[in-house]
N, C-alpha and C positions, 0 to 999 in steps of 0.2 A: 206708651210701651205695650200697654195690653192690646191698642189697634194693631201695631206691629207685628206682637206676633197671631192675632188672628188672620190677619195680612197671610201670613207665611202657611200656616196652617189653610187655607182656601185655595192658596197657591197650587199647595203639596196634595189635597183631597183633590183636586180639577185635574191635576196631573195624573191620580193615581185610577181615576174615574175616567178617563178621556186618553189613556196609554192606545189605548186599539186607536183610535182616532186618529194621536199623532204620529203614529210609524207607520199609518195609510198616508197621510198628508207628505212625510217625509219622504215613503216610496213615490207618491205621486210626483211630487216636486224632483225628484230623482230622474223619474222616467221624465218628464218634462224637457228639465234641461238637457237629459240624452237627446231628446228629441230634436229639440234647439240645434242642437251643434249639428244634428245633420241640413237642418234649413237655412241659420245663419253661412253669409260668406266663409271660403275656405281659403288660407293664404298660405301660400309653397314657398320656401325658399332654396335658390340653389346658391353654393358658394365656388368662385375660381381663389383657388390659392398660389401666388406670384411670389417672384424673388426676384428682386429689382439689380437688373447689373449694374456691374461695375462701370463706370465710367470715369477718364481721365480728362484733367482739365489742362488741355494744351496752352492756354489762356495765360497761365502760370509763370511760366516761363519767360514768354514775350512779356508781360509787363516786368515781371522785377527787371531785366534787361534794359527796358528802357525808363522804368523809371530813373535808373543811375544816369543812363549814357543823353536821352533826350531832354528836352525842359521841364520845369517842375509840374507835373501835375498828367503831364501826357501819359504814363503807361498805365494811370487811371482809367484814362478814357477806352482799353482798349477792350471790346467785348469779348468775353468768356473770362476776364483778370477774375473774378469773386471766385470763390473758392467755397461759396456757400449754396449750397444744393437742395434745390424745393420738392426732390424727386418723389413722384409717386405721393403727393400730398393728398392729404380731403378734396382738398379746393378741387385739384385735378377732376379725382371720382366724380365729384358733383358739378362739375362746370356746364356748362350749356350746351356748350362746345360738343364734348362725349355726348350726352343724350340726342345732339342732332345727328351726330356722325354715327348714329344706334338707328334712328328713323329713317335716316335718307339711304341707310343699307339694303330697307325693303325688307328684311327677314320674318320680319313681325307682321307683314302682310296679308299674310295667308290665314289668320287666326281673328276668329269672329269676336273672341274676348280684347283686341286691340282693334280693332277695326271700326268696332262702335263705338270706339272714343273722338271726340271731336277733331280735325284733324289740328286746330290752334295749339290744343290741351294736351297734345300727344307726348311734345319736348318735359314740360313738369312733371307729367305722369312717368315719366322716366329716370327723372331727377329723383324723384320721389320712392321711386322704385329701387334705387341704387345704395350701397350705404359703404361703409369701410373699414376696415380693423387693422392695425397696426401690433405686430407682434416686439415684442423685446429679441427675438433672433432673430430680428429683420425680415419676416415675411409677412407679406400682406395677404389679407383675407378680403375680397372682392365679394358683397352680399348681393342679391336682387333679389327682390320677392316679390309675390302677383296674387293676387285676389280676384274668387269668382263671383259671382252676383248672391242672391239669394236664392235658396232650393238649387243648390249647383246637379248637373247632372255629372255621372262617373264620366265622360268625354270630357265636360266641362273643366273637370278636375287637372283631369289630364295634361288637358290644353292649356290651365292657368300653372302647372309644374312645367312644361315645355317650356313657356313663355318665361319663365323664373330662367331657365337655364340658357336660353337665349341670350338675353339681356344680359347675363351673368358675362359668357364668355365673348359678347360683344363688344363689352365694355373692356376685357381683358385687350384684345384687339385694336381699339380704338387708346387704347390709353398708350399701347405699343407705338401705334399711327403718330398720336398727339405727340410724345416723351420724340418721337425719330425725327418727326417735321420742327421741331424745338429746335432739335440739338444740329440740324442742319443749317436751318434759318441762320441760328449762333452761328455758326462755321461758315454760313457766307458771308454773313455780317463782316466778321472777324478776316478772312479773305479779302470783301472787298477793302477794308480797310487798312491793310496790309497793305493791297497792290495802291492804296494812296501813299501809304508812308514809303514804300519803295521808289515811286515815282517822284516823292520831292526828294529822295536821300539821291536820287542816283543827279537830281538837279544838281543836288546844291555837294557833290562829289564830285562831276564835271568842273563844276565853277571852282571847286576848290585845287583841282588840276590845272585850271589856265590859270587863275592866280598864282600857283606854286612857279609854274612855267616862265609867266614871266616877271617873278619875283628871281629867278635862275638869272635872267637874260640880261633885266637891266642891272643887277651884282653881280654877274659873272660866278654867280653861286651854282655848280656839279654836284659835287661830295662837300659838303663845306666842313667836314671832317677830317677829310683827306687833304684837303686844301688846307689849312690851317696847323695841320700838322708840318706838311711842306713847308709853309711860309713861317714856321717856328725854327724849324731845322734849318731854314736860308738865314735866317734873322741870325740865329746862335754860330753859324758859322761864320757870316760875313763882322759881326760882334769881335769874335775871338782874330778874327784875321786882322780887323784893326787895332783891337790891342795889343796884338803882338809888333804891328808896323809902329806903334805908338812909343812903346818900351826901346822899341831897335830905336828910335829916335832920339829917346832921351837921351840912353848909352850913347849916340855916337856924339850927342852934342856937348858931350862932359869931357870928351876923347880928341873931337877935332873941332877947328875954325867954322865960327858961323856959317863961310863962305864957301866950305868945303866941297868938292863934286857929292861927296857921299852922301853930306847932312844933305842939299837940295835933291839929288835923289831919295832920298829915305822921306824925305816931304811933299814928295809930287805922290809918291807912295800912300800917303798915308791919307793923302787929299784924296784919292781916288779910293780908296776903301771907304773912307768917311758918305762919297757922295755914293756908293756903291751900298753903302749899308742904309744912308736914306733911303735910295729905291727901295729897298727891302722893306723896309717901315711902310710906305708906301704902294705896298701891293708887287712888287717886284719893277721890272721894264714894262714901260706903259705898253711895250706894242703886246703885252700878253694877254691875253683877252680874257684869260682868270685869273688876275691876278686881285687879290681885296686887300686895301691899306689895312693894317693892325689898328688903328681906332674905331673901325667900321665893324670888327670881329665880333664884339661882345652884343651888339644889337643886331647886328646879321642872325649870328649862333639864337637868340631868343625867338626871332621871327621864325624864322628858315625850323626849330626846333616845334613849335605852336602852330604849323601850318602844317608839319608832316606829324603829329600828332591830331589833328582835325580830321586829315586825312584818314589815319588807322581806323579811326574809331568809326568813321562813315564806312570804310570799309567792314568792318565788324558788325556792322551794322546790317548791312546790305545781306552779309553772307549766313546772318540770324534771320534775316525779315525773307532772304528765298528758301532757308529749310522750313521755316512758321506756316508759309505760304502755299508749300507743299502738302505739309501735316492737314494745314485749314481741310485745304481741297478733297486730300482723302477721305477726312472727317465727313464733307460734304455729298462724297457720291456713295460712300459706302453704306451696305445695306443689315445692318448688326442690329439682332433683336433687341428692344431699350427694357425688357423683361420675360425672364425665365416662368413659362409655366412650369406648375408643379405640378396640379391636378386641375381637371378641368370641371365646368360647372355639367355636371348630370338633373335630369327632371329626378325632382324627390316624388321617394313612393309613398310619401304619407304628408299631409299637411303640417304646418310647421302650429297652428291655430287654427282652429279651435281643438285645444285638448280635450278629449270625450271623458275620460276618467276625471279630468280635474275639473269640468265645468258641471256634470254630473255632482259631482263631493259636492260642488259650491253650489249648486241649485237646491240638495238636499239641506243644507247648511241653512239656506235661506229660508225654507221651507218649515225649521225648526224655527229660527228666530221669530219670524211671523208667528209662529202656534204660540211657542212664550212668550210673546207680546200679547195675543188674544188673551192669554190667560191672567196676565197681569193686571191688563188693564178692565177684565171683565168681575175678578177679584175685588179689585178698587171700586168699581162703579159698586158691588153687589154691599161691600160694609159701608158705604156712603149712605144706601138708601134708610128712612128712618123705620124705623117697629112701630106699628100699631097694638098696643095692651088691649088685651080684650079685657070690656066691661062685666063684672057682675051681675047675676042674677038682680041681686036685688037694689042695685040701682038703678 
Protein backbone atom coordinates (compact mmCIF):
# COMPACT_ATOMS: atom_id res chain seq x y z
CA UNK A 1 0.00 0.00 0.00
CA UNK A 2 2.76 2.34 0.87
CA UNK A 3 4.65 1.30 -2.69
CA UNK A 4 1.38 2.32 -4.28
CA UNK A 5 1.09 5.35 -3.17
CA UNK A 6 4.78 6.50 -3.58
CA UNK A 7 4.10 4.90 -6.92
CA UNK A 8 1.46 7.68 -7.46
CA UNK A 9 3.33 10.37 -5.83
CA UNK A 10 6.49 10.04 -8.46
CA UNK A 11 4.04 9.80 -11.05
CA UNK A 12 2.36 13.16 -10.10
CA UNK A 13 6.18 14.95 -9.08
CA UNK A 14 7.58 13.76 -13.00
CA UNK A 15 4.49 15.22 -14.21
CA UNK A 16 4.59 18.18 -12.36
CA UNK A 17 8.51 18.50 -13.01
CA UNK A 18 8.34 17.67 -16.88
CA UNK A 19 4.76 19.75 -17.78
CA UNK A 20 7.10 22.03 -20.22
CA UNK A 21 8.48 18.79 -21.63
CA UNK A 22 5.13 17.22 -22.27
CA UNK A 23 3.13 19.91 -24.10
CA UNK A 24 6.56 20.34 -26.30
CA UNK A 25 6.25 16.59 -27.13
CA UNK A 26 2.50 16.89 -27.55
CA UNK A 27 2.82 20.06 -29.89
CA UNK A 28 5.55 18.10 -31.58
CA UNK A 29 3.70 15.02 -32.16
CA UNK A 30 0.78 17.35 -33.35
CA UNK A 31 2.90 19.13 -35.91
CA UNK A 32 4.11 15.70 -36.88
CA UNK A 33 1.05 14.09 -37.66
CA UNK A 34 -0.15 17.47 -39.48
CA UNK A 35 2.78 16.81 -41.29
CA UNK A 36 1.94 13.16 -41.99
CA UNK A 37 -1.25 13.72 -43.69
CA UNK A 38 0.12 16.00 -46.07
CA UNK A 39 2.78 12.99 -47.13
CA UNK A 40 0.57 9.99 -46.49
CA UNK A 41 -1.77 9.03 -49.69
CA UNK A 42 -4.92 11.28 -50.41
CA UNK A 43 -8.29 9.47 -51.16
CA UNK A 44 -11.39 11.50 -53.08
CA UNK A 45 -14.55 10.22 -53.23
CA UNK A 46 -17.03 11.09 -55.79
CA UNK A 47 -20.67 9.83 -55.46
CA UNK A 48 -23.53 9.33 -58.52
CA UNK A 49 -27.00 9.36 -57.08
CA UNK A 50 -29.59 7.06 -59.22
CA UNK A 51 -33.25 6.13 -59.09
CA UNK A 52 -33.86 2.94 -60.72
CA UNK A 53 -37.02 2.86 -63.08
CA UNK A 54 -39.68 1.42 -63.15
CA UNK A 55 -40.08 -1.57 -65.09
CA UNK A 56 -43.05 -3.95 -66.18
CA UNK A 57 -42.97 -7.54 -66.32
CA UNK A 58 -44.62 -8.55 -69.50
CA UNK A 59 -43.61 -12.07 -68.66
CA UNK A 60 -46.63 -11.95 -66.24
CA UNK A 61 -49.09 -12.27 -68.23
CA UNK A 62 -48.11 -14.97 -70.75
CA UNK A 63 -47.52 -17.36 -68.08
CA UNK A 64 -50.44 -17.25 -65.74
CA UNK A 65 -52.23 -17.61 -69.45
CA UNK A 66 -50.76 -20.62 -70.09
CA UNK A 67 -50.17 -22.07 -67.38
CA UNK A 68 -54.09 -22.72 -67.33
CA UNK A 69 -54.59 -23.32 -71.02
CA UNK A 70 -51.02 -25.31 -71.88
CA UNK A 71 -49.64 -28.43 -70.02
CA UNK A 72 -48.65 -28.59 -66.56
CA UNK A 73 -45.57 -26.92 -66.01
CA UNK A 74 -45.07 -25.09 -69.41
CA UNK A 75 -45.97 -21.22 -68.47
CA UNK A 76 -42.94 -21.96 -66.09
CA UNK A 77 -40.65 -22.34 -68.53
CA UNK A 78 -41.52 -19.12 -70.10
CA UNK A 79 -38.68 -16.25 -69.61
CA UNK A 80 -39.46 -13.07 -67.86
CA UNK A 81 -42.59 -15.29 -65.77
CA UNK A 82 -40.62 -14.32 -62.19
CA UNK A 83 -41.70 -11.48 -60.80
CA UNK A 84 -38.65 -11.21 -58.73
CA UNK A 85 -36.35 -8.43 -59.45
CA UNK A 86 -32.44 -8.34 -58.83
CA UNK A 87 -32.33 -4.57 -60.11
CA UNK A 88 -29.52 -2.49 -59.45
CA UNK A 89 -28.17 -5.09 -56.84
CA UNK A 90 -24.29 -5.05 -55.21
CA UNK A 91 -23.52 -7.90 -57.20
CA UNK A 92 -24.32 -5.64 -60.30
CA UNK A 93 -21.99 -2.53 -58.94
CA UNK A 94 -19.30 -4.90 -58.26
CA UNK A 95 -19.37 -7.42 -61.10
CA UNK A 96 -16.56 -7.63 -63.56
CA UNK A 97 -18.56 -7.03 -66.15
CA UNK A 98 -18.92 -3.03 -64.98
CA UNK A 99 -15.30 -2.47 -64.14
CA UNK A 100 -14.40 -3.97 -67.71
CA UNK A 101 -16.99 -2.03 -69.50
CA UNK A 102 -15.23 1.31 -67.13
CA UNK A 103 -11.65 0.13 -68.79
CA UNK A 104 -12.33 -0.64 -72.31
CA UNK A 105 -14.13 3.05 -72.30
CA UNK A 106 -10.54 4.35 -72.44
CA UNK A 107 -11.69 7.43 -70.30
CA UNK A 108 -9.20 6.69 -67.64
CA UNK A 109 -6.40 6.78 -70.11
CA UNK A 110 -5.34 9.85 -70.14
CA UNK A 111 -4.34 10.04 -66.44
CA UNK A 112 -0.85 9.12 -65.28
CA UNK A 113 -2.35 7.86 -61.63
CA UNK A 114 -4.35 4.94 -63.76
CA UNK A 115 -2.01 4.35 -66.41
CA UNK A 116 0.75 3.08 -64.12
CA UNK A 117 -1.35 0.37 -62.93
CA UNK A 118 -0.61 -2.92 -64.56
CA UNK A 119 -2.75 -3.31 -67.41
CA UNK A 120 -3.91 -7.27 -65.83
CA UNK A 121 -4.64 -5.28 -62.21
CA UNK A 122 -6.68 -2.48 -63.98
CA UNK A 123 -10.25 -4.65 -63.82
CA UNK A 124 -9.87 -5.21 -59.59
CA UNK A 125 -8.64 -1.80 -59.08
CA UNK A 126 -11.78 -0.89 -60.32
CA UNK A 127 -13.82 -3.26 -58.51
CA UNK A 128 -12.12 -2.05 -55.64
CA UNK A 129 -12.73 1.30 -56.34
CA UNK A 130 -16.41 1.05 -56.75
CA UNK A 131 -18.92 0.55 -53.63
CA UNK A 132 -22.90 0.99 -53.13
CA UNK A 133 -25.57 2.16 -50.88
CA UNK A 134 -29.01 1.33 -50.94
CA UNK A 135 -31.51 3.89 -49.52
CA UNK A 136 -34.97 3.09 -47.87
CA UNK A 137 -36.63 5.71 -50.62
CA UNK A 138 -35.21 3.71 -53.17
CA UNK A 139 -32.25 5.55 -54.23
CA UNK A 140 -29.04 4.49 -54.88
CA UNK A 141 -25.91 5.96 -53.96
CA UNK A 142 -23.07 4.90 -56.59
CA UNK A 143 -19.51 5.50 -54.53
CA UNK A 144 -15.88 5.53 -56.22
CA UNK A 145 -13.00 6.58 -54.71
CA UNK A 146 -9.17 6.95 -55.85
CA UNK A 147 -5.92 7.39 -53.91
CA UNK A 148 -2.63 9.23 -54.71
CA UNK A 149 0.65 7.69 -53.98
CA UNK A 150 2.83 9.29 -51.34
CA UNK A 151 3.98 13.19 -51.02
CA UNK A 152 0.88 13.64 -53.57
CA UNK A 153 1.40 16.81 -55.56
CA UNK A 154 -1.80 19.51 -55.80
CA UNK A 155 -2.15 18.07 -59.79
CA UNK A 156 -1.92 14.84 -58.37
CA UNK A 157 -4.68 15.59 -56.16
CA UNK A 158 -6.50 16.80 -58.55
CA UNK A 159 -6.27 14.10 -60.96
CA UNK A 160 -6.86 11.27 -58.21
CA UNK A 161 -10.56 13.49 -57.50
CA UNK A 162 -11.13 13.45 -61.45
CA UNK A 163 -10.46 9.84 -61.65
CA UNK A 164 -13.01 9.39 -58.34
CA UNK A 165 -15.55 11.07 -60.55
CA UNK A 166 -15.04 9.35 -63.70
CA UNK A 167 -15.40 6.06 -62.54
CA UNK A 168 -18.25 7.28 -60.40
CA UNK A 169 -20.45 8.30 -63.51
CA UNK A 170 -18.95 5.46 -65.62
CA UNK A 171 -20.30 3.02 -63.69
CA UNK A 172 -23.74 4.97 -63.55
CA UNK A 173 -23.57 4.38 -67.56
CA UNK A 174 -22.40 1.02 -67.69
CA UNK A 175 -24.92 -0.12 -65.17
CA UNK A 176 -27.57 1.69 -67.60
CA UNK A 177 -25.71 -0.50 -70.55
CA UNK A 178 -25.63 -3.70 -68.44
CA UNK A 179 -29.74 -3.37 -66.66
CA UNK A 180 -30.77 -2.27 -71.00
CA UNK A 181 -28.73 -5.25 -72.62
CA UNK A 182 -30.40 -7.64 -69.67
CA UNK A 183 -33.73 -6.69 -70.22
CA UNK A 184 -33.29 -7.06 -74.04
CA UNK A 185 -31.52 -10.32 -74.01
CA UNK A 186 -34.94 -11.31 -71.64
CA UNK A 187 -37.13 -9.88 -74.41
CA UNK A 188 -35.50 -11.78 -77.14
CA UNK A 189 -35.32 -14.71 -75.22
CA UNK A 190 -38.89 -14.36 -74.49
CA UNK A 191 -39.66 -13.43 -78.33
CA UNK A 192 -37.93 -16.03 -79.71
CA UNK A 193 -39.75 -18.41 -77.60
CA UNK A 194 -42.93 -17.17 -78.36
CA UNK A 195 -42.44 -17.40 -82.07
CA UNK A 196 -41.71 -21.38 -81.02
CA UNK A 197 -44.94 -21.75 -79.22
CA UNK A 198 -46.76 -19.84 -82.03
CA UNK A 199 -45.41 -22.17 -84.52
CA UNK A 200 -46.44 -25.45 -83.03
CA UNK A 201 -50.07 -23.78 -81.84
CA UNK A 202 -50.71 -22.62 -85.34
CA UNK A 203 -49.49 -26.80 -86.29
CA UNK A 204 -51.42 -28.32 -84.23
CA UNK A 205 -54.58 -25.58 -85.07
CA UNK A 206 -54.36 -26.63 -88.71
CA UNK A 207 -54.45 -30.29 -87.68
CA UNK A 208 -57.12 -29.43 -85.54
CA UNK A 209 -59.12 -27.91 -88.52
CA UNK A 210 -58.76 -30.96 -90.88
CA UNK A 211 -59.72 -33.25 -88.21
CA UNK A 212 -62.81 -31.14 -87.36
CA UNK A 213 -63.39 -31.19 -91.39
CA UNK A 214 -63.45 -34.29 -91.71
CA UNK A 215 -64.84 -35.38 -88.73
CA UNK A 216 -67.95 -32.87 -90.56
CA UNK A 217 -67.72 -35.15 -93.78
CA UNK A 218 -67.70 -38.63 -92.75
CA UNK A 219 -70.97 -37.65 -89.96
CA UNK A 220 -72.44 -35.37 -92.14
CA UNK A 221 -71.93 -32.98 -89.17
CA UNK A 222 -72.54 -28.72 -90.49
CA UNK A 223 -74.20 -27.03 -87.40
CA UNK A 224 -74.80 -30.15 -85.43
CA UNK A 225 -76.90 -28.00 -83.36
CA UNK A 226 -78.95 -26.99 -85.84
CA UNK A 227 -79.18 -30.32 -87.13
CA UNK A 228 -80.37 -31.99 -84.17
CA UNK A 229 -82.86 -29.55 -83.42
CA UNK A 230 -84.33 -30.33 -87.01
CA UNK A 231 -84.12 -33.98 -86.64
CA UNK A 232 -86.13 -33.50 -83.04
CA UNK A 233 -88.64 -31.37 -84.72
CA UNK A 234 -89.03 -34.24 -87.73
CA UNK A 235 -88.95 -36.90 -85.10
CA UNK A 236 -91.93 -35.13 -82.73
CA UNK A 237 -93.82 -34.52 -85.85
CA UNK A 238 -93.69 -37.63 -87.80
CA UNK A 239 -94.35 -39.22 -83.73
CA UNK A 240 -97.63 -37.25 -83.35
CA UNK A 241 -98.72 -38.02 -87.10
CA UNK A 242 -98.52 -41.57 -86.14
CA UNK A 243 -100.29 -41.56 -83.31
CA UNK A 244 -102.85 -39.82 -84.45
CA UNK A 245 -103.12 -42.56 -87.80
CA UNK A 246 -102.92 -45.12 -84.71
CA UNK A 247 -106.06 -43.83 -82.59
CA UNK A 248 -108.06 -43.24 -86.11
CA UNK A 249 -107.35 -46.82 -86.38
CA UNK A 250 -108.49 -48.21 -83.23
CA UNK A 251 -111.81 -46.03 -83.58
CA UNK A 252 -112.47 -47.20 -86.72
CA UNK A 253 -111.86 -50.80 -85.84
CA UNK A 254 -114.51 -50.73 -82.98
CA UNK A 255 -117.01 -49.13 -85.60
CA UNK A 256 -116.42 -51.24 -88.74
CA UNK A 257 -115.44 -54.94 -90.25
CA UNK A 258 -111.92 -56.08 -90.17
CA UNK A 259 -112.31 -56.22 -93.93
CA UNK A 260 -113.55 -52.84 -94.35
CA UNK A 261 -112.04 -50.40 -97.35
CA UNK A 262 -111.63 -47.77 -94.48
CA UNK A 263 -109.93 -49.99 -91.69
CA UNK A 264 -107.31 -51.33 -94.59
CA UNK A 265 -106.80 -47.79 -95.63
CA UNK A 266 -106.29 -46.32 -92.24
CA UNK A 267 -103.44 -49.25 -91.97
CA UNK A 268 -101.65 -48.80 -95.09
CA UNK A 269 -101.67 -45.38 -93.28
CA UNK A 270 -100.34 -46.01 -90.53
CA UNK A 271 -97.72 -48.44 -92.06
CA UNK A 272 -96.37 -45.71 -93.88
CA UNK A 273 -96.00 -43.22 -90.95
CA UNK A 274 -94.48 -46.08 -88.86
CA UNK A 275 -91.67 -46.59 -91.67
CA UNK A 276 -91.60 -42.91 -92.21
CA UNK A 277 -90.97 -42.15 -88.58
CA UNK A 278 -88.06 -45.01 -88.63
CA UNK A 279 -86.40 -42.96 -91.26
CA UNK A 280 -86.52 -40.11 -88.84
CA UNK A 281 -84.89 -42.29 -86.01
CA UNK A 282 -82.56 -42.88 -88.66
CA UNK A 283 -81.22 -39.81 -89.79
CA UNK A 284 -83.95 -38.74 -92.08
CA UNK A 285 -84.10 -40.16 -96.18
CA UNK A 286 -80.79 -41.82 -96.83
CA UNK A 287 -80.39 -39.81 -99.92
CA UNK A 288 -79.68 -36.66 -97.35
CA UNK A 289 -76.36 -36.22 -97.08
CA UNK A 290 -76.90 -34.66 -93.34
CA UNK A 291 -78.88 -36.51 -92.16
CA UNK A 292 -77.41 -38.33 -88.48
CA UNK A 293 -79.59 -41.28 -86.85
CA UNK A 294 -80.62 -40.30 -83.19
CA UNK A 295 -78.35 -42.95 -81.53
CA UNK A 296 -75.22 -41.50 -83.09
CA UNK A 297 -76.46 -37.72 -81.48
CA UNK A 298 -75.26 -37.98 -78.12
CA UNK A 299 -71.58 -39.21 -79.06
CA UNK A 300 -71.44 -36.97 -82.11
CA UNK A 301 -72.80 -33.77 -79.71
CA UNK A 302 -69.49 -34.83 -77.26
CA UNK A 303 -66.85 -35.22 -80.03
CA UNK A 304 -68.03 -32.42 -82.44
CA UNK A 305 -68.44 -30.33 -78.87
CA UNK A 306 -64.26 -31.18 -77.57
CA UNK A 307 -63.06 -30.54 -80.80
CA UNK A 308 -64.52 -27.01 -81.25
CA UNK A 309 -63.66 -26.30 -77.81
CA UNK A 310 -59.75 -27.37 -78.63
CA UNK A 311 -60.13 -25.39 -81.29
CA UNK A 312 -61.21 -21.92 -79.29
CA UNK A 313 -58.71 -22.23 -77.04
CA UNK A 314 -55.73 -22.64 -79.65
CA UNK A 315 -57.33 -19.88 -81.06
CA UNK A 316 -57.04 -17.81 -77.86
CA UNK A 317 -54.12 -18.92 -77.76
CA UNK A 318 -52.71 -17.69 -80.92
CA UNK A 319 -54.31 -14.30 -80.57
CA UNK A 320 -52.41 -13.97 -76.83
CA UNK A 321 -49.11 -15.37 -78.09
CA UNK A 322 -49.14 -12.55 -81.29
CA UNK A 323 -49.99 -9.54 -78.88
CA UNK A 324 -47.05 -11.10 -76.30
CA UNK A 325 -44.90 -11.25 -79.38
CA UNK A 326 -45.37 -7.84 -80.17
CA UNK A 327 -44.91 -6.38 -76.67
CA UNK A 328 -41.61 -8.87 -76.60
CA UNK A 329 -40.36 -7.15 -79.78
CA UNK A 330 -40.95 -3.47 -78.48
CA UNK A 331 -39.54 -4.32 -75.32
CA UNK A 332 -36.58 -5.54 -77.55
CA UNK A 333 -35.67 -2.45 -79.79
CA UNK A 334 -36.76 0.13 -77.51
CA UNK A 335 -34.17 2.50 -76.13
CA UNK A 336 -35.56 3.48 -72.34
CA UNK A 337 -33.17 4.68 -69.86
CA UNK A 338 -32.94 1.33 -67.00
CA UNK A 339 -32.08 4.36 -64.42
CA UNK A 340 -32.78 8.01 -63.59
CA UNK A 341 -29.83 10.06 -62.79
CA UNK A 342 -30.29 12.32 -60.10
CA UNK A 343 -26.99 13.96 -59.53
CA UNK A 344 -24.12 13.26 -61.01
CA UNK A 345 -20.48 12.31 -59.80
CA UNK A 346 -18.37 15.93 -59.46
CA UNK A 347 -14.23 15.82 -58.58
CA UNK A 348 -14.39 16.56 -54.76
CA UNK A 349 -12.49 19.57 -53.58
CA UNK A 350 -11.23 18.11 -50.53
CA UNK A 351 -10.11 14.67 -49.72
CA UNK A 352 -12.52 12.31 -48.28
CA UNK A 353 -8.88 10.97 -45.92
CA UNK A 354 -6.85 11.80 -44.45
CA UNK A 355 -8.68 14.22 -42.09
CA UNK A 356 -5.97 16.86 -41.04
CA UNK A 357 -7.68 17.97 -37.84
CA UNK A 358 -8.56 14.57 -36.72
CA UNK A 359 -5.32 12.74 -37.47
CA UNK A 360 -3.51 15.91 -35.95
CA UNK A 361 -5.98 15.21 -32.34
CA UNK A 362 -4.81 11.50 -32.77
CA UNK A 363 -1.09 12.01 -33.23
CA UNK A 364 -1.12 14.45 -30.26
CA UNK A 365 -3.23 11.94 -28.32
CA UNK A 366 -0.35 9.45 -29.04
CA UNK A 367 2.20 11.67 -28.29
CA UNK A 368 0.59 11.90 -24.68
CA UNK A 369 0.23 8.40 -24.25
CA UNK A 370 3.78 7.68 -25.09
CA UNK A 371 5.03 10.64 -22.27
CA UNK A 372 2.69 8.73 -19.72
CA UNK A 373 3.87 5.47 -20.35
CA UNK A 374 7.65 6.97 -20.09
CA UNK A 375 6.57 8.23 -17.01
CA UNK A 376 5.11 5.17 -15.62
CA UNK A 377 7.24 3.11 -16.36
CA UNK A 378 10.32 5.20 -15.39
CA UNK A 379 8.44 5.66 -11.89
CA UNK A 380 8.38 1.92 -11.43
CA UNK A 381 11.91 1.24 -12.51
CA UNK A 382 13.22 4.26 -10.14
CA UNK A 383 11.14 2.55 -6.61
CA UNK A 384 12.38 -0.80 -7.73
CA UNK A 385 16.05 0.20 -7.33
CA UNK A 386 17.48 -0.63 -3.68
CA UNK A 387 18.94 2.26 -1.18
CA UNK A 388 22.36 2.11 -0.11
CA UNK A 389 22.47 3.31 4.08
CA UNK A 390 25.31 5.15 4.52
CA UNK A 391 27.86 3.77 7.13
CA UNK A 392 28.87 5.60 10.27
CA UNK A 393 31.79 7.33 11.19
CA UNK A 394 32.63 5.13 13.50
CA UNK A 395 32.28 1.80 12.05
Amino acid sequence: MMDSGQNSITIISFLKQHVRRIVIIACASGLIGYGMSWIIPHTYVSTVMVLPAEQKNSGMGLASLLSGSLPSGLGGMIPGSDAKNSFLSPEIVLSRSLAESIVQSKALDTFSLFTTILQEERVETIQEALNIDTRRSGIVIIEAQWSTQYFPAYDIKRQAAKIASIIANAASAGIDGLIKNKSMTSARRARIFIDTLLSENKVALDSAYTVLQVFQQQNKVLELENQAKALVESAVAAGAELSKAEIELSVAQQQYQSDAPAIDLLRKKVSSLRTQYAKVQNGGVARDAFSIPFSKLPALSKSYVMMLRDIKIMEQINAYLQSQRTQEYIQEIRDVPAIQIIESGIPARKQSSPKRLVFTVLSMFAGLVLTFGYAILKSLLTTNQPHEVPLSRGE
